[in-house]
Backbone bond lengths (Angstrom), bond angles and torsions (degrees), N, CA, C in turn:
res aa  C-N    CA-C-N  psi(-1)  N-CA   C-N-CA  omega(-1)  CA-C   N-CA-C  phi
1 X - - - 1.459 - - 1.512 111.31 -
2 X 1.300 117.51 -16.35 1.942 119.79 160.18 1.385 109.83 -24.20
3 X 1.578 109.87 -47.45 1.287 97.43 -162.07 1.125 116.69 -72.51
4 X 1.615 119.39 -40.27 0.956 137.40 178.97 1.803 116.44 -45.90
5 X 0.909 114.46 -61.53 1.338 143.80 152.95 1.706 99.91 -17.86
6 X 1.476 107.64 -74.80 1.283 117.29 -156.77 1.892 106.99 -80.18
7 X 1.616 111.74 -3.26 1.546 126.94 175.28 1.528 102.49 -86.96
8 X 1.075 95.41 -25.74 1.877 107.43 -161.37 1.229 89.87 -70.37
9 X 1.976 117.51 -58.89 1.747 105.94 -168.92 1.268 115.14 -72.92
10 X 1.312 117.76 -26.31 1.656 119.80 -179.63 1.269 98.63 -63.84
11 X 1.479 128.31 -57.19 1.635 110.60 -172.65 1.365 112.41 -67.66
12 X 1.625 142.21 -8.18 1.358 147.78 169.46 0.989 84.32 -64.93
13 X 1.509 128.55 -86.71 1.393 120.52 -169.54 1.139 143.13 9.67
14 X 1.834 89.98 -88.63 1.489 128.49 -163.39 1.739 92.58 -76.19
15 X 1.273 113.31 -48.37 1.817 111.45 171.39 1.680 124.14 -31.42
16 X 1.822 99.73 -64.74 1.353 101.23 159.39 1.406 147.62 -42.05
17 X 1.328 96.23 -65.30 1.540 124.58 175.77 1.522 102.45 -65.32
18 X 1.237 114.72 -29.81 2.035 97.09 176.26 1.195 116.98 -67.34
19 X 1.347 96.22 -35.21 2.015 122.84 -147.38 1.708 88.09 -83.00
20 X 1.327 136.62 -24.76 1.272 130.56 -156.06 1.738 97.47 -135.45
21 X 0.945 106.67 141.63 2.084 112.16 -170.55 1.975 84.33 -58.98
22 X 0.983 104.33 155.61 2.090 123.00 177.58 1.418 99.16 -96.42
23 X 1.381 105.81 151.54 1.523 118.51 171.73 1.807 97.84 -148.47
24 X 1.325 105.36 114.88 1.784 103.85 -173.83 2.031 76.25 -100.49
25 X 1.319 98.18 -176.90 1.039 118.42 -163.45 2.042 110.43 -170.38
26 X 1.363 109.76 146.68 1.207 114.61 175.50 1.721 116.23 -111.09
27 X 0.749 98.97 130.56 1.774 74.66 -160.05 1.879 104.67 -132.35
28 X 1.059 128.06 99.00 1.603 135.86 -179.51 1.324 98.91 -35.74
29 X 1.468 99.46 151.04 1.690 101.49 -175.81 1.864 86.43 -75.94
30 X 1.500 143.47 -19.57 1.344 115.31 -155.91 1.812 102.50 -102.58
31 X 1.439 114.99 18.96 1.259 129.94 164.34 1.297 119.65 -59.94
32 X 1.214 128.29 -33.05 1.526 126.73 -155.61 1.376 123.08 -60.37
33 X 1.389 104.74 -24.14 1.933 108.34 171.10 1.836 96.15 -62.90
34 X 1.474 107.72 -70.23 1.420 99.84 -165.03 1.748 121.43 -59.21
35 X 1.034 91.75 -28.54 1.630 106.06 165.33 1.905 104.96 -30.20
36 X 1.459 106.89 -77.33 1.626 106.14 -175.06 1.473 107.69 -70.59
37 X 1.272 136.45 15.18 1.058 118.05 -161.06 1.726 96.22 -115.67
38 X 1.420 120.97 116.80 1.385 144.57 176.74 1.585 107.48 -26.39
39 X 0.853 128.23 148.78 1.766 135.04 157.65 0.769 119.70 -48.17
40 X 1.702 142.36 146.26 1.348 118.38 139.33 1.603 136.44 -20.21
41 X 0.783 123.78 -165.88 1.822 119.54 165.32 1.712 121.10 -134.23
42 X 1.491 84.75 54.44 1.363 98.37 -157.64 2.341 73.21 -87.92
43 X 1.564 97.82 134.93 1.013 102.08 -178.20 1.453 133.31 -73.34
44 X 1.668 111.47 -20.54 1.424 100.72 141.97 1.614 146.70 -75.90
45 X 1.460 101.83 27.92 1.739 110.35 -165.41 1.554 93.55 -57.65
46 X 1.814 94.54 158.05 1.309 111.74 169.76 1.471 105.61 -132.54
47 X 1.487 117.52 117.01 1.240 104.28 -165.25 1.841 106.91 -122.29
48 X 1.234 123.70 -179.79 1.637 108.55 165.98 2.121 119.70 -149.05
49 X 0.463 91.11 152.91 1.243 86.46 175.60 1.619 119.53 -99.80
50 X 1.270 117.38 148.44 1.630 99.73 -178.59 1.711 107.03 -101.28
51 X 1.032 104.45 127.69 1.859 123.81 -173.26 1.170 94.62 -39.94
52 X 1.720 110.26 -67.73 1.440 116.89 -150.67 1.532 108.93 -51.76
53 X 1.441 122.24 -47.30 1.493 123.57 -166.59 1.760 90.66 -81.37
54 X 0.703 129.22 -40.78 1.321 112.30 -175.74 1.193 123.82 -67.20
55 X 1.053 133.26 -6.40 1.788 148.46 -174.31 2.207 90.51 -115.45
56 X 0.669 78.01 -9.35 1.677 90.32 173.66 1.742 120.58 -97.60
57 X 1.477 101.10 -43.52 1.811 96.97 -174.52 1.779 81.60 -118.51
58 X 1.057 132.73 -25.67 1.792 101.02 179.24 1.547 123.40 -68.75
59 X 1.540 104.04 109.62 1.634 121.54 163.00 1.334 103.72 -12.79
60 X 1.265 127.16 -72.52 1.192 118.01 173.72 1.498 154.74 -16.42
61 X 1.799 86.47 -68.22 1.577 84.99 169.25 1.268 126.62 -87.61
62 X 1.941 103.16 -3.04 1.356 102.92 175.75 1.728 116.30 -72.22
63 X 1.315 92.75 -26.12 1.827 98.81 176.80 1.817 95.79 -69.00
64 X 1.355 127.03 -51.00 1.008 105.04 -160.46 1.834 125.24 -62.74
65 X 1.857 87.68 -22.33 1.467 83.05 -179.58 1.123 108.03 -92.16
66 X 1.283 152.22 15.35 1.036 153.21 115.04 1.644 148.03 -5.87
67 X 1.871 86.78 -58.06 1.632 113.94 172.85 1.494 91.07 -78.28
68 X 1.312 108.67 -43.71 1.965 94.26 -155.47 1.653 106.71 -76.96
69 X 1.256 102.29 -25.91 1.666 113.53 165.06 1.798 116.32 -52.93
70 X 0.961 106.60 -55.06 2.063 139.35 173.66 1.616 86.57 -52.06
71 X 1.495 124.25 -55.66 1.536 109.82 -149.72 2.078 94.95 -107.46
72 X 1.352 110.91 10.53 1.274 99.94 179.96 1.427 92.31 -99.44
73 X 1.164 113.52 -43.62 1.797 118.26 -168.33 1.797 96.03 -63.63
74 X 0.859 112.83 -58.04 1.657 109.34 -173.73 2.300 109.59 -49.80
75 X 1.572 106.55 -45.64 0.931 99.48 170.20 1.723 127.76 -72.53
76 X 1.631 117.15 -24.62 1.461 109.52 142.04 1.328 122.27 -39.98
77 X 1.332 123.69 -57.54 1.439 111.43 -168.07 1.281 113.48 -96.37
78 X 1.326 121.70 14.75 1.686 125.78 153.88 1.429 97.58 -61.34
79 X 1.625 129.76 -68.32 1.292 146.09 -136.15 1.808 95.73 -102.79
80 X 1.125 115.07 -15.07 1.378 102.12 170.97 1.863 96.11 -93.01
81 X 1.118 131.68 -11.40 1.424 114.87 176.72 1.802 100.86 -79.12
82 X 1.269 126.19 -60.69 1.450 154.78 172.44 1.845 76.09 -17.24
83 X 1.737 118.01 -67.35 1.506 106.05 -134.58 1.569 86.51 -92.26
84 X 1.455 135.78 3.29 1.282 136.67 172.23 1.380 115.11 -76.38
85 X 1.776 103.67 -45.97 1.393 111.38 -179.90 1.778 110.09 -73.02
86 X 0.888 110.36 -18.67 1.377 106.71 173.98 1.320 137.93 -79.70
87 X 1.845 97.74 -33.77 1.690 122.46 173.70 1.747 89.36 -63.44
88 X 1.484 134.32 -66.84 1.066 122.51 -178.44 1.480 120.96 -38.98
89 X 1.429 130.36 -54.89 1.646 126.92 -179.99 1.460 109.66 -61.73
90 X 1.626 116.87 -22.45 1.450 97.79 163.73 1.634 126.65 -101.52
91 X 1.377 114.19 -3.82 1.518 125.47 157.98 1.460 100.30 -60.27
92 X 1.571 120.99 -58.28 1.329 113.11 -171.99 1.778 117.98 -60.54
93 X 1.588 115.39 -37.27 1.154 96.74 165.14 1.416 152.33 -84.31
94 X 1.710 86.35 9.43 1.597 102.57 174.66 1.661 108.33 -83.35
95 X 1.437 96.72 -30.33 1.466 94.59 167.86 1.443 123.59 -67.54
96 X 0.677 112.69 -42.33 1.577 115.08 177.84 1.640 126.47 -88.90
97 X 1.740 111.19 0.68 1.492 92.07 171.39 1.423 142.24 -97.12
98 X 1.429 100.60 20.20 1.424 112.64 170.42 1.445 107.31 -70.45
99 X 1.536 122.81 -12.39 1.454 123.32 -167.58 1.556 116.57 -108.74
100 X 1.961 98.25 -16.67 1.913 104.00 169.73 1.152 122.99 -81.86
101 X 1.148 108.88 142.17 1.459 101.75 177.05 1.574 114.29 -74.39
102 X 1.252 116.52 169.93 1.189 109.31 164.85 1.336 153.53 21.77
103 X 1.612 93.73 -107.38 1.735 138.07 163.42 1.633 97.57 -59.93
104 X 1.483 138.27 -27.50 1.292 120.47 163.95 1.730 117.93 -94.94
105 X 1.044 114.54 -8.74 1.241 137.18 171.42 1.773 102.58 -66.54
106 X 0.852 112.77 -44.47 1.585 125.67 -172.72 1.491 103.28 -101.30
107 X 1.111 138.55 -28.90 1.205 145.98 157.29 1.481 116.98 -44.14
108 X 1.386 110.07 -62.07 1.352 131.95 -163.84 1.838 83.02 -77.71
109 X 0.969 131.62 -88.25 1.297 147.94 -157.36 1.967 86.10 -29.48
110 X 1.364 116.26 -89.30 1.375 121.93 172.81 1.612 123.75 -1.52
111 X 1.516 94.97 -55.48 1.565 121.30 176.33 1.652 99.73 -59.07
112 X 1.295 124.82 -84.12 0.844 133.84 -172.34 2.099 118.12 -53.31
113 X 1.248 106.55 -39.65 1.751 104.57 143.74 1.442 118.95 -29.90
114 X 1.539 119.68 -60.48 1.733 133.11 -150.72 1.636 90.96 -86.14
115 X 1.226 132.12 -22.57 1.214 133.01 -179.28 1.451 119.10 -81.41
116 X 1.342 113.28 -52.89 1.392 123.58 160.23 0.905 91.08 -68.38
117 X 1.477 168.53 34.14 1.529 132.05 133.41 1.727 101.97 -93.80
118 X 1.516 104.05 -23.06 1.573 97.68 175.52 0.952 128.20 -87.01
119 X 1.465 116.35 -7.72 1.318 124.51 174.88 1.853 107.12 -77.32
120 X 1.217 102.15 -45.02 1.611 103.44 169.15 1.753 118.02 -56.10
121 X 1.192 94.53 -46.13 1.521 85.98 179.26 1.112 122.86 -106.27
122 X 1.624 117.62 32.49 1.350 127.32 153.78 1.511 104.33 -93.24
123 X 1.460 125.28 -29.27 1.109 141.39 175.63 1.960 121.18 -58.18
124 X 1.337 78.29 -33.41 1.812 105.12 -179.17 1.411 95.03 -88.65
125 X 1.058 159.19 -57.69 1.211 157.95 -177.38 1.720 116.21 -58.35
126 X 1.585 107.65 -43.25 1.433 115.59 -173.84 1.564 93.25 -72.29
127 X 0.996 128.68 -27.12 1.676 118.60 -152.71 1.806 93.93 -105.20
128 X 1.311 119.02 -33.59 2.046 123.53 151.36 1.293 113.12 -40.29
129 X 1.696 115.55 -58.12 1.205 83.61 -175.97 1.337 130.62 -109.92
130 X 1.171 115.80 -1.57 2.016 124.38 144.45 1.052 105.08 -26.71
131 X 1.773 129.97 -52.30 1.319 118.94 -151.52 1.603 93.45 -93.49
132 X 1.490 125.17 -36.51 1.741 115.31 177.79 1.794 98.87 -57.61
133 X 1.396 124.71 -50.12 1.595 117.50 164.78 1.131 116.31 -35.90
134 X 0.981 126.35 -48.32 1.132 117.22 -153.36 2.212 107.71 -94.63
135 X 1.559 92.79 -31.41 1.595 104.29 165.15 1.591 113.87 -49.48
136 X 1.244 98.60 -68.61 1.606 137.55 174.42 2.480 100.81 -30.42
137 X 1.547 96.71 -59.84 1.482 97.90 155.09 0.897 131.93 -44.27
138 X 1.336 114.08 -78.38 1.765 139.79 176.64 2.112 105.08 -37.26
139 X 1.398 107.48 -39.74 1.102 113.93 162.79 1.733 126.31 -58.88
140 X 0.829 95.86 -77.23 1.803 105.31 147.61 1.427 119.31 -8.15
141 X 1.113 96.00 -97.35 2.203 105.72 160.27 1.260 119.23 -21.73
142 X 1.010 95.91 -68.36 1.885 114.51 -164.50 1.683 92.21 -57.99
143 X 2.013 128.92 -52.62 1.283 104.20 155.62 1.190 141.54 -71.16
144 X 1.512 111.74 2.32 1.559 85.19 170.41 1.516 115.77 -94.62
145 X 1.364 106.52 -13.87 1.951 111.49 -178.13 1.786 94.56 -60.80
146 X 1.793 116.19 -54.49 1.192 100.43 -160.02 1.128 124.43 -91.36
147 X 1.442 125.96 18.30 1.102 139.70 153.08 1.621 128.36 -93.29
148 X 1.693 95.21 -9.60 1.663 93.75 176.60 1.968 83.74 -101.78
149 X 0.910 143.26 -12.46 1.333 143.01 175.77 1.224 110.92 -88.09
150 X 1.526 135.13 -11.14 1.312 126.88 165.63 1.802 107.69 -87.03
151 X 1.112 109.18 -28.48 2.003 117.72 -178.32 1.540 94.33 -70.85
152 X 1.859 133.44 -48.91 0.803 129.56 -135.25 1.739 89.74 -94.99
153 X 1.377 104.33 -23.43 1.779 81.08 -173.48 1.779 107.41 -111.99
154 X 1.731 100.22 23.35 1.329 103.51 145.27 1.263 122.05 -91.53
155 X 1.412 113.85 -29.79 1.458 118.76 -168.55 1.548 103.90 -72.46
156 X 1.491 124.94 -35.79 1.473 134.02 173.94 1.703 110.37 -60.16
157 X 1.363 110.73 -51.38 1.204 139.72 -161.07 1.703 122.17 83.69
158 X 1.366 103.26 49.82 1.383 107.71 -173.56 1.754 99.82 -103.07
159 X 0.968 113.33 141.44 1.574 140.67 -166.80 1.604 112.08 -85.80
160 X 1.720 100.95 -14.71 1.909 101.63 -172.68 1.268 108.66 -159.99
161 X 0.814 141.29 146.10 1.773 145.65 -162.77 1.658 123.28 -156.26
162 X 0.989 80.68 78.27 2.095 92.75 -164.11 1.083 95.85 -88.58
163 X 1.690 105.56 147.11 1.833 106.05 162.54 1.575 101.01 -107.06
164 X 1.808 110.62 163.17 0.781 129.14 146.79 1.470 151.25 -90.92
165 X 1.016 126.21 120.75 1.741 126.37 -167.18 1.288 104.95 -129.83
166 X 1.640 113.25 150.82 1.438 103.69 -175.34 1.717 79.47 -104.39
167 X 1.340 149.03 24.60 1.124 141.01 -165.52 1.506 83.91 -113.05
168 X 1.210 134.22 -61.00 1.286 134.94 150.22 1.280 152.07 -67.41
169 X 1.176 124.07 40.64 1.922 135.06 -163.74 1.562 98.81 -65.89
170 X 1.246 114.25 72.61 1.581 113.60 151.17 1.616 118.25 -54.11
171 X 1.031 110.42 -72.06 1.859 133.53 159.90 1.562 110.79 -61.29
172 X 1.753 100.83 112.74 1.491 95.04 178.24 1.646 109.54 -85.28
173 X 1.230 134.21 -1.60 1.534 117.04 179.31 1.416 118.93 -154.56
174 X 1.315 135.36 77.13 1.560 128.25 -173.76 1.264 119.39 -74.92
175 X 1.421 132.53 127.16 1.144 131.88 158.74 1.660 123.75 -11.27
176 X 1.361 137.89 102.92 1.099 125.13 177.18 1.996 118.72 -47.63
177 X 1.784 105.90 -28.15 1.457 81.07 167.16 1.740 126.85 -99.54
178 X 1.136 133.06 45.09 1.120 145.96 -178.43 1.621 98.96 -120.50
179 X 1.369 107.02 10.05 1.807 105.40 179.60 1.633 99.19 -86.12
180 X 1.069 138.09 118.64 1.479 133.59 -165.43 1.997 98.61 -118.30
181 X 1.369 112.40 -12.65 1.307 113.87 -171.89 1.315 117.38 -43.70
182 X 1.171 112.03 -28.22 1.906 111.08 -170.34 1.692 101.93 -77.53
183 X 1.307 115.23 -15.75 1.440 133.95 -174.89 1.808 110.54 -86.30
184 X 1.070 108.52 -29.84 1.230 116.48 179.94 1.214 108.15 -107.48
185 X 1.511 128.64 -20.37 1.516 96.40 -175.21 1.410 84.71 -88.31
186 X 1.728 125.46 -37.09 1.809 92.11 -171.97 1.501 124.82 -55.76
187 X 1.334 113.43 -25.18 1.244 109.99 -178.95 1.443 126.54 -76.26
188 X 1.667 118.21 -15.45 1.217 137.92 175.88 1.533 100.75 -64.83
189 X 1.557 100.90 -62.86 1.558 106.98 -174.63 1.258 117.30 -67.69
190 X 1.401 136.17 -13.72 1.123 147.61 154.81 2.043 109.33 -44.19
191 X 1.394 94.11 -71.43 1.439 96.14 178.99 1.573 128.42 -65.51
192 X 1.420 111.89 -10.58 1.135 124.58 -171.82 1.975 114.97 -84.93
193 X 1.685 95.50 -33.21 1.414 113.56 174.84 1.526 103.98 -67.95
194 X 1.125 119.89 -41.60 1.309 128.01 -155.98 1.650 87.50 -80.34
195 X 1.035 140.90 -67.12 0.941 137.10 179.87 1.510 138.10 -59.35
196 X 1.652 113.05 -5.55 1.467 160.36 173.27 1.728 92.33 -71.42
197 X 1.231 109.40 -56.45 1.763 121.13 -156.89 1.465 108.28 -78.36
């Protein structure tokens, strides 16, 4: 389920960072105070948040990847029992068809065809709709960031609100103080507890 896991943040990612203009950034390791520290309020600010840490410290998406993690692993081991119980009915009839005749020979075989086809396309279906779940999430997220990012850069009075991704570097260099992320995820996770309770 790693992979799964590791599709989940790339499509958070790539979701965010498409859906919202990119701002990459270079940033000195001795930046990090000014880093969290807000803009002026000069009313044309342009500020951004960086995707990656924010899909990283928001409660949120850590719960979400969580559930979809919880409901991918469980649907592996739905379909790894399904393809266990099945390897057995055809181990068992390899064992035994030196002793069918024919017409059960072809019987059994037939049977066991119509099964492996349902097992495949129960397989095709489980892995459809994980991924609409899991779309269907990623949808979710993506509104609640840009709807708590449209209040937040009215409430600031900032005019533009870009994220940053190094999965996406549209923008090769943002100002380290236009990084507002430490501002938004507390305030994300702020609203998220409250709404948790």
């Amino acid at each position: 389920m790693k992979t799964a896991s590791i599709f989940t943040k790339i499509t958070l990612g790539l979701l965010i960072a498409g859906s919202m203009a990119a701002c990459n950034k270079n940033k000195p390791a001795d930046s990090a105070a000014t880093a969290t520290t807000p803009p002026s309020s000069d009313k044309e600010a342009i500020v951004y948040v960086n995707s990656d840490t924010l899909l990283s410290k928001y409660d949120y998406a850590k719960d979400m990847g969580k559930r979809l993690e919880a409901k991918g692993k469980s649907a592996q081991g739905d379909l790894a029992s399904r393809g266990q119980a099945f390897q057995r009915e055809v181990a068992e009839y390899q064992k035994n068809q030196a002793t069918l005749s024919a017409d059960q020979r072809q019987t059994t075989e037939g049977r066991l065809q119509r099964e492996q086809q349902e097992l495949q396309t129960y397989q095709q279906r489980a892995t459809a709709d994980f991924q609409n779940e899991q779309g269907t999430e990623n949808g979710k997220l993506y509104d609640r960031i840009a709807d708590f990012a449209k209040t937040y850069a009215k409430d600031k009075g900032y005019k533009l609100v870009l994220t940053y991704s190094k999965a996406n570097p549209t923008v090769l260099y943002g100002d380290p103080t236009l990084d507002v992320t430490a501002d938004v995820v507390q305030k994300l996770n702020d609203a998220y507890a409250k709404e948790k309770k």
